[in-house]
C-alpha positions, 0 to 999 in steps of 0.5 A, a space after each residue: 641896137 641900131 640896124 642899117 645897111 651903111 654901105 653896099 652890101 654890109 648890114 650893120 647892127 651897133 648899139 649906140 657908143 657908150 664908155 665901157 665898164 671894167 669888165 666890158 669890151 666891144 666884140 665886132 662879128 663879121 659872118 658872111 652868110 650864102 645859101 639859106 639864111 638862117 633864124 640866128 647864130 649863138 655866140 657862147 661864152 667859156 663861163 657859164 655865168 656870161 651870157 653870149 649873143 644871139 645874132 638875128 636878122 642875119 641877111 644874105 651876104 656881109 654881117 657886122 655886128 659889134 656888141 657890148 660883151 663881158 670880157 672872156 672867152 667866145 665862140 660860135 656854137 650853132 647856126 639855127 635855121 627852121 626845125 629842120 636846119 641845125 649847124 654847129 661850128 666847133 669851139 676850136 674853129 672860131 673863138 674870140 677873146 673878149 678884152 676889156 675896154 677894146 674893139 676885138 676883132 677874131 676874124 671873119 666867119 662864112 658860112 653856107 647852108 644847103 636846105 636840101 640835104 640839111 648839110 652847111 660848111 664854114 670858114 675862117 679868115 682873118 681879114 683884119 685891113 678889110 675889118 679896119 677900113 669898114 669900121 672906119 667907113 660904118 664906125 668911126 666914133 668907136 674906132 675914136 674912143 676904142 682901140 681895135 685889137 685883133 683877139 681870135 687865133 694865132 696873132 695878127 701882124 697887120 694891126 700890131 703894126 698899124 697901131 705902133 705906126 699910129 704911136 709914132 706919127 702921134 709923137 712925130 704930129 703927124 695924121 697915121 694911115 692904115 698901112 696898105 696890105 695887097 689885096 686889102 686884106 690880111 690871112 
């Protein structure tokens, strides 16, 4: 995994692009972290013979990690912190249907942990522009090699519509441009 802040205010984690097997797909996490910071987050998988991911590193503020999973079914599980701080997110608040063969995006997390009473709180959004365009800053490689698909909750109407205007400006030889969304961003 390769780790650098490629932008203001974004860390970056990213294994070097490498093509996929049959069962593979890419998982692009974004967590937006504020209060304590914690020691890592579990992303678990539906099957007990997948292995998930172990976020660690997290800084204060925008998190993208993109790594290489098994495709299936994943959630957040907990955020782990000192002995003394254990948050758990419920399975049905984020999960991300891993594709093969695809970038699968399942939304932005937030989360907030207060040390002092050992209480946190999180959130959902689905930022599906704001994720395209960080991507495309931080990540273009993958974008050129894998499409990015939106596999968290509910459906997105935002990248559906990019990637068939992309289908028809490739027919039609002309260069595709992500459609404009107020506000650069999709919830």
């Amino acid at each position: 995994m390769l780790s650098s802040k490629l932008f203001a205010g974004v860390e970056v984690v990213k294994p070097e692009l490498e093509t996929l097997a049959p069962d593979e797909g890419y998982a692009v996490l974004w967590v937006e972290m504020y209060g304590a910071l914690p020691e890592s987050m579990r992303l678990s998988a539906d099957e007990a013979f997948q292995s998930g991911y172990s976020m660690k590193g997290i800084v204060g503020g925008a998190n993208l990690h993109i790594v290489k999973l098994e495709q299936g079914r994943y959630y957040w599980k907990e955020v782990r912190g000192n002995s003394r701080i254990r948050f758990r997110i419920y399975e049905d608040f984020f999960s991300l249907n891993v594709q093969s063969g695809t970038l699968n995006y399942g939304g932005h997390v937030s989360i907030t942990l207060n040390p002092r009473n050992l209480t946190g709180g999180s959130t959902f959004v689905n930022r599906s522009s704001q994720i395209y365009q960080e991507l495309n800053k931080c990540c273009a490689d993958f974008l050129d090699k894998y499409p990015l698909v939106y596999s968290g909750q509910g459906t997105d109407p935002y990248l559906e519509t990019f990637w068939r205007a992309n289908k028809t400006a490739e027919s039609s030889s002309k260069s595709p441009a992500a459609p404009e969304v107020e506000g650069n961003q999709h919830e």
